[in-house]
C-alpha positions in Angstrom: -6.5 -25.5 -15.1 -3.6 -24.9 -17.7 -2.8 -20.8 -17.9 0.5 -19.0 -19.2 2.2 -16.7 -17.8 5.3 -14.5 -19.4 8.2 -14.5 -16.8 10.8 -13.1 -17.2 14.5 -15.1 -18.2 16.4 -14.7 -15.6 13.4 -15.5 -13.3 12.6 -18.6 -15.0 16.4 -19.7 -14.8 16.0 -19.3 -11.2 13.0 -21.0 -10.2 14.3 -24.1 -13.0 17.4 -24.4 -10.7 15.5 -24.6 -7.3 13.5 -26.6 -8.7 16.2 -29.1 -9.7 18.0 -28.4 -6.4 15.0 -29.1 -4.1 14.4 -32.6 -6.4 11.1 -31.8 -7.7 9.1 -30.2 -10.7 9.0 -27.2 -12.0 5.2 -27.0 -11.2 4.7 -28.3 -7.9 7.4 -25.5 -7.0 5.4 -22.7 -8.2 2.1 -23.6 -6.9 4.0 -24.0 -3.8 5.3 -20.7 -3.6 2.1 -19.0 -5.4 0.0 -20.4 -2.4 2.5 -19.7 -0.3 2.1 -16.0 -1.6 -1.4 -15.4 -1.2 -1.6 -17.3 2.0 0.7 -14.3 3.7 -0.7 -11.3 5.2 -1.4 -8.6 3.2 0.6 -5.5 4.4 -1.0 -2.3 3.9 1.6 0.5 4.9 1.0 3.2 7.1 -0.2 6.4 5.2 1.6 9.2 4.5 1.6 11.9 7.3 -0.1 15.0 6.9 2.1 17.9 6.5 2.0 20.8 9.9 0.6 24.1 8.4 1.7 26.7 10.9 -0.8 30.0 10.0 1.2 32.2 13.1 -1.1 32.8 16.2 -4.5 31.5 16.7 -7.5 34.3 15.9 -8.6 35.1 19.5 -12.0 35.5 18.7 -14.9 36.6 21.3 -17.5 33.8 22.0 -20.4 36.0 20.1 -18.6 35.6 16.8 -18.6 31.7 17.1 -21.8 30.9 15.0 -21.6 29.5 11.8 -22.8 32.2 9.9 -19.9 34.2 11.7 -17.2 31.4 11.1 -18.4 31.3 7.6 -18.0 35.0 6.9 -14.1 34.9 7.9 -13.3 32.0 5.8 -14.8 34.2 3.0 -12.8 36.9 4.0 
């Protein structure tokens, strides 16, 4: 299948000169290193670490307060 693609100059200059280096065509360079490309693992990086609140103290609270009508009511406070 025929396809263009807009690379940049200096790019193209590049991959010309390998290409002419390595003895062979301009094409079977860049399917080489295009399957080459998506034959490599994909790297997903690591994500971004969640920032430390520090609020003071921890709320003693008494076990009879624990409910979640009671936990609710002083996170509306």
């Amino acid at each position: 299948m025929r396809t263009t693609l807009d690379l940049p100059d200096e790019l193209m200059r590049h991959l010309k000169a390998r290409a002419a280096l390595e003895g062979r065509s301009l094409r079977d360079l860049v399917l080489e290193l295009v399957t080459r490309g998506l034959q490599a693992p994909v790297s997903v990086p690591p994500p971004a670490p969640l920032p430390e609140v520090r609020l003071g103290r921890p709320l003693a609270l008494p076990v009879s307060l624990l409910s979640h009508a009671d936990l609710s009511a002083l996170a509306d406070e």
